[in-house]
N, C-alpha and C positions, 0 to 999 in steps of 0.2 A: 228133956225130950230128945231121941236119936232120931236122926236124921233117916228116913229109909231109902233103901235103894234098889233100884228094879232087876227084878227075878235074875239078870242076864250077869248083874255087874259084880267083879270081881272086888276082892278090902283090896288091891293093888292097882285097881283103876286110877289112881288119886298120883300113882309115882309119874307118871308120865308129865305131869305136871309140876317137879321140883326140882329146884335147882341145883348145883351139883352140891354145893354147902348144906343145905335141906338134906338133900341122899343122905350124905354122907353119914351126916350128923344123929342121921336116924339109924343108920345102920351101924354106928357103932355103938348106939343103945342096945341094938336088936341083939348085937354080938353079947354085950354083958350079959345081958337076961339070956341067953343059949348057956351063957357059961358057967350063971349063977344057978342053971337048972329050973329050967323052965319050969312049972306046976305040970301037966299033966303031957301027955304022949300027944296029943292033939294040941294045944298051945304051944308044944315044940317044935312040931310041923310047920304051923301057921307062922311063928315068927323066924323059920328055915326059907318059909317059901317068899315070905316079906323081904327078908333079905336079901335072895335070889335077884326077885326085881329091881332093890334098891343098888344093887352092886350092878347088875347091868343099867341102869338108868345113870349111875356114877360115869362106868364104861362109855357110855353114852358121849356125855359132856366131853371126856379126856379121848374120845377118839375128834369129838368136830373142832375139839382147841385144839389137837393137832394135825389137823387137818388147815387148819385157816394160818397156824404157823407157816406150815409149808407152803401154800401160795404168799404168803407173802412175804417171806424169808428166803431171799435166794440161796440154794447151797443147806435149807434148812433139813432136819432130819424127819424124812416121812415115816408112814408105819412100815415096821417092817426092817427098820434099818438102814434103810439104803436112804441117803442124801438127795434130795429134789433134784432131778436133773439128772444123777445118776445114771438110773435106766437098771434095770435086773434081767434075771433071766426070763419075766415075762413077756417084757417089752422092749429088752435090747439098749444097747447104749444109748445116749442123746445125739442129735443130728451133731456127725462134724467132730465128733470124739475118736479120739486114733488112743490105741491100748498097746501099739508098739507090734501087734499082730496081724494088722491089716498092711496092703499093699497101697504106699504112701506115694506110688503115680509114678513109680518108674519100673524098665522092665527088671526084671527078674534074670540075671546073665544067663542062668540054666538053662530056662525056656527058652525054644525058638520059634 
């Protein structure tokens, strides 16, 4: 007996629900059967778009694991590359970081 699902619901409603071992695991099933050639033009799709979700739901996981890294990792590596505390070009150095190009409190003999 299958299980029915209401008019709205998507076969990838269920991914939002798996953990990233789950995704994962699934999705490199999903990859074999693409590779093995899937039966028809529409089963290729479906297990293309399956995938689609289960590789962003993987994404998912490995963005909020490193995300909880870096709070709680001083000096950890956030996305993006830049080191916790760092500071980028979006948000500028961290409070009290000197780069050797700022004015370190004294005058300047040129100016007057």
């Amino acid at each position: 007996m299958s299980t029915a699902r209401p008019p709205h619901a998507s076969p990838d409603d269920d991914v939002a629900g798996l953990g990233y071992e789950q995704a994962r695991d699934e999705l490199v099933t999903v990859v074999a059967r693409l590779e093995a050639g899937a039966g028809t033009l529409e089963e290729a799709l479906a297990l293309w778009e399956r995938g689609q979700a289960l590789a962003a739901r993987c994404q998912e996981w490995l963005d909020g694991a490193r995300a909880r890294l870096a709070g709680a990792t001083p000096g950890a590596a956030a996305p993006g590359g830049t080191t916790a505390g760092d500071g980028d070009a979006r948000t500028g150095p961290p409070p009290g970081a000197h780069d050797g190009t700022r004015n370190s409190g004294t005058q300047n003999e040129a100016t007057t």
